[in-house]
C-alpha positions in Angstrom: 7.1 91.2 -120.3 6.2 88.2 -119.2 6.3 85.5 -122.3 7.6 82.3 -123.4 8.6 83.6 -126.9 8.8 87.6 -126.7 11.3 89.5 -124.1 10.5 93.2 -124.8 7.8 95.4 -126.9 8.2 99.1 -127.5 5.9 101.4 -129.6 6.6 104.8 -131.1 3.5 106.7 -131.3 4.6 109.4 -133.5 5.5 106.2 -136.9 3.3 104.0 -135.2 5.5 101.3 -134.8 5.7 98.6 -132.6 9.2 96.5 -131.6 9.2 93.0 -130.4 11.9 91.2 -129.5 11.8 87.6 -129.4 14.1 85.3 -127.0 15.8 84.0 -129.7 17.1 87.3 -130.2 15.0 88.0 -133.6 13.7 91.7 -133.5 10.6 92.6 -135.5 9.4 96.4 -136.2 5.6 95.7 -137.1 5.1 99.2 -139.1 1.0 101.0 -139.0 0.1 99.6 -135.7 -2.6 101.5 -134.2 -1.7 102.3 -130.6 -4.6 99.7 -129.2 -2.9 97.3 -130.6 0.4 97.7 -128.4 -2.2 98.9 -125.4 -4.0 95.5 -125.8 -0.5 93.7 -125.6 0.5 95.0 -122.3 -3.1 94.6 -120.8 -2.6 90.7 -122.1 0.8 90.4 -120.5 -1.0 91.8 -117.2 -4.2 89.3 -116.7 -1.4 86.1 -117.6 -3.8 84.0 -119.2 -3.0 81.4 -121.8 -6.0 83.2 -124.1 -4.8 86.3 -123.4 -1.0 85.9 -123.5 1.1 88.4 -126.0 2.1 85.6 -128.3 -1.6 84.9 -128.7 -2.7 88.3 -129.2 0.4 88.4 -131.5 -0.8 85.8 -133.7 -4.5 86.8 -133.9 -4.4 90.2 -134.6 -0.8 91.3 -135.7 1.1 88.5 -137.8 -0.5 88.4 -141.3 -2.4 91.8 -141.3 0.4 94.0 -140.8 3.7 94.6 -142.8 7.0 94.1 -140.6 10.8 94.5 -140.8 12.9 91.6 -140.0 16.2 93.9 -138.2 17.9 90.8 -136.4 
């Protein structure tokens, strides 16, 4: 992906979970994500617009309205 915080997202569509791992290293599971979610992501990272980026879409509609792990 193509980010200035995030360097790789994965999704497991059996558990519904989505991974992100940050450039800092930091690696979040963000458990119950419906699959839109992780599609809208990679449709974000695609059109490379500020609005639109993955940390945006991160913030607005991921951080704060779905429980995570912290693994790293």
């Amino acid at each position: 992906v193509e980010s200035s915080n995030i360097s790789s997202l994965g999704y497991h569509d059996e558990f519904q979970i989505m991974s992100i791992e940050m450039l800092d290293g930091h690696i979040y599971y963000y458990l119950d994500i419906p699959k839109i979610h992780f599609d809208n992501m990679i449709q974000n990272n695609k059109e490379k617009t500020d609005i639109s980026s993955i940390g945006s879409y991160l913030h607005r509609n991921i951080k704060g309205n779905f429980r995570y792990i912290k693994i790293k």
